[in-house]
Phi, psi and omega in degrees: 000136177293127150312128187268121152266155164216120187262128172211188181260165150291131182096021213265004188115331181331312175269326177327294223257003165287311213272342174294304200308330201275307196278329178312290239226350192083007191291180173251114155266125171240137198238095167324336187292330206276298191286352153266233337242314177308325157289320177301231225306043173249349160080331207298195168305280163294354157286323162324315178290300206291352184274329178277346167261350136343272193284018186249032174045031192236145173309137187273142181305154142343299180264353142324282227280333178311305159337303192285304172321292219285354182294321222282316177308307203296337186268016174234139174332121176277007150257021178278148158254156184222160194245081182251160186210139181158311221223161277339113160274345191211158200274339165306003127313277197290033165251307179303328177280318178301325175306303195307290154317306175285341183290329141271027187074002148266061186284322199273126183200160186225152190234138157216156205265152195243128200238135204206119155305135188298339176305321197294316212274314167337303182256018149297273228288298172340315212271337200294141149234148176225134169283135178298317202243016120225034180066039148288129164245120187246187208228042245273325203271345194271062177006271201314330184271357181265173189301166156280322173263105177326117187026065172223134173298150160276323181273337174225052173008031161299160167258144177254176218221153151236136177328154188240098181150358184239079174220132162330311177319318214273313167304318193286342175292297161309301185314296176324274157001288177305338187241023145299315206238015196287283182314327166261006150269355173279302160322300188286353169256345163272010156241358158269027197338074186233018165255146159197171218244145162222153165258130200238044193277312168247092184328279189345276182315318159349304186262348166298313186296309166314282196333286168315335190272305174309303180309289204311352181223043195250124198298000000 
């Protein structure tokens, strides 16, 4: 199987559909976002900045987060495929992530973009709840996503949190960011013809569409 970039907005769905891929096909997903949020709660120095640039919705520098990657790439099998999202946002990212990916041997990959109306991503990101302790995500705005019980986990029965990064302010910041540096990175990868679209509006339809694209280019 060809390794997945997935280029999105925030809240656009990347990890639910990280986690179909992983139960279909076996992939590994790494979320730059996971692997900051790991430092931040390691308390450390540099996790305190990162947690304060976090939480003003503005982007962790480059060689952070390359850093936290490139630890993470080197400890995983090459014949494992892995899923990643976070990385590349800008395009001066996919010229720094292809050096990195050839340098370890995963040059084959393919990338895709998951396309969300900005209203539906909005009220993902407000609405989003998380159990601390067994990653389970709900939903307060959504029927199908909410807890059964109000900010009670369904599966471990924890009370969830919401990200100190899941605020309006915080979104409209990112969403903007994002859709600045969105076309050329999307031009370079559709001139590598390693680009392809998914709509994620309806999860179902997502993964019929995921599916089909990973088989058809799948070695």
């Amino acid at each position: 199987m060809k390794n997945v970039i997935f280029i999105a907005p925030p809240a656009a769905g990347k990890g639910t559909l990280s986690e179909f891929l992983e139960e279909k096909y076996g992939y590994f997903h790494i979320s730059t976002g996971d692997l900051i949020r790991d430092k931040i709660k390691e308390q450390t120095e540099e996790g305190k900045l990162l947690e304060q640039t976090i939480q003003k919705g503005n982007l962790v520098d480059d060689e952070t987060i390359f850093n936290l990657l490139e630890e993470k790439l080197k400890n995983l099998d090459k014949n494992h495929p892995f899923i990643l999202d976070g990385i590349p946002r800008t395009l001066q990212q996919a010229h720094k992530l292809d050096i990195i990916l050839r340098d370890l041997d995963f040059s084959d990959y393919l990338v895709i973009e998951i396309n969300v109306e900005k209203e539906i991503l909005q009220k993902r990101i407000t609405g989003r709840r998380i159990c601390p302790n067994c990653k389970s995500s709900y939903n307060v705005y959504f029927e199908e996503f909410k807890p059964q019980q109000e900010s009670i986990c369904d599966k471990c029965g924890h009370n969830l949190i919401i990200r100190s990064d899941d605020n309006e302010s915080a979104f409209h910041i990112r969403y903007n960011t994002y859709l600045e540096n969105n076309e050329p990175l999307l031009n370079y990868y559709k001139e590598q013809n390693k680009l392809y679209h998914v709509d994620n509006v309806k999860t179902e339809n997502a993964k019929e569409e995921l599916q089909r694209i990973v088989g058809a280019t799948s070695d």
